[in-house]
C-alpha positions, 0 to 999 in steps of 0.5 A: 978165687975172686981178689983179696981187695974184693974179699975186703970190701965184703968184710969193709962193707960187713963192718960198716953194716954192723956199727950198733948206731942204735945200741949205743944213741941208747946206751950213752943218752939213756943208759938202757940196752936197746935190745931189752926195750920195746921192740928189742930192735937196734932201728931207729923207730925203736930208738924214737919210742924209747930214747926220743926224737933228736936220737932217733934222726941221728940214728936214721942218719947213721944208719943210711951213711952205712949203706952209702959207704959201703957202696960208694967206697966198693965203686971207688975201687973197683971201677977203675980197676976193670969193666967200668960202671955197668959190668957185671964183674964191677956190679956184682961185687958192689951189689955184695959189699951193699948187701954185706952193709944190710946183713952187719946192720941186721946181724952185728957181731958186736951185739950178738947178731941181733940188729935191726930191720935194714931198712934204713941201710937200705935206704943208703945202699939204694942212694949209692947204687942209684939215688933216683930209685933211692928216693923214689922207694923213700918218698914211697915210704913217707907216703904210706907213713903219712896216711897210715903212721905204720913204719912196718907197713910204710917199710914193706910198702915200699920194699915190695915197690923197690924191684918195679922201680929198679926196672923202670929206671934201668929199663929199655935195654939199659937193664943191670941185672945185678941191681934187680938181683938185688932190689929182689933180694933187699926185698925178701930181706925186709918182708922176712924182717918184718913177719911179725909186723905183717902177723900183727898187721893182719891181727889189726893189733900193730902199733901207729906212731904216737902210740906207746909201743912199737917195732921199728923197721 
């Protein structure tokens, strides 16, 4: 039975997660529920459509402090414990109280399990992990958003590239498997957030930024 103190960090990392960032900018700035408006989503590019700019960045901010948090705090206890960077003790439970972050952030208990696409608390849990990989899948997304103005596609874009480069930067015998578990499984988690994105895309009917409506990542 794994430690009480691991047990917490999953539940530490859920909470963080599951702060509704999006739910309240929109609550306190405009008086709306964010889950009535445009997408129905929590994330921040629904934020931007609805609320405005200044709100949307906070949110964004909020969203990646999550992800970072929860990995960060995971290896502040649990590396001096035992095994160190890079065992496969240590790296599992970081990796689980990251992905703890991503499933409050999508399914918070405070909003009905109803959030957003984790795409920007992934963001933040990449940065704590590895912050190279982190920006390189960031600068990816920024990218694709500046040639095509799609969150969705610049988000799975850049999802799709995150285990190649999880291997590229821990390659040549330096490989950790808990990390590619979990770009893999961060992956699959944005492609399925995002099958509606993906049905629209291939319909030619999913809005660009600038436009009206949108759905966020």
């Amino acid at each position: 039975m794994p430690p009480l103190q691991n047990l917490a960090l999953l539940l530490t990392g859920y909470l963080l997660g599951s702060i509704p960032s999006g739910w309240l900018a929109a609550r306190w700035l405009a008086g709306v529920d964010i889950r009535q408006e445009g997408s129905g989503s929590t994330g921040a590019t629904n934020v931007l459509r609805v609320v405005g700019k200044g709100a949307a960045l906070a949110v964004f901010l909020v969203d990646v402090f999550k992800g970072t948090a929860a990995v960060l705090l995971a290896k502040a206890v649990l590396e001096p414990l035992g095994g160190g960077p890079g065992s496969w003790g240590v790296d599992g439970w970081v990796v689980a109280a990251g992905l703890a972050a991503l499933a409050g952030h999508i399914w918070p208990v405070w909003l009905g399990w109803r959030g957003g696409k984790a795409v920007a608390t992934g963001l933040g849990m990449l940065l704590g992990l590895a912050w190279p990989v982190g920006l390189a899948c960031f600068g990816i997304f920024l990218s694709v958003l500046s040639l095509s103005r799609i969150v969705s596609l610049s988000s799975v874009v850049a999802a799709l590239s995150l285990p190649l480069l999880m291997l590229g930067w821990f390659g040549n015998g330096g490989l950790r498997p808990a990390y590619l578990a979990l770009a893999v499984i961060t992956t699959l988690l944005v492609v399925w957030r995002h099958r509606a994105n993906l049905q629209r895309l291939l319909e030619g009917t999913e809005p660009r930024l600038g436009q009206a409506k949108g759905d966020p990542s």
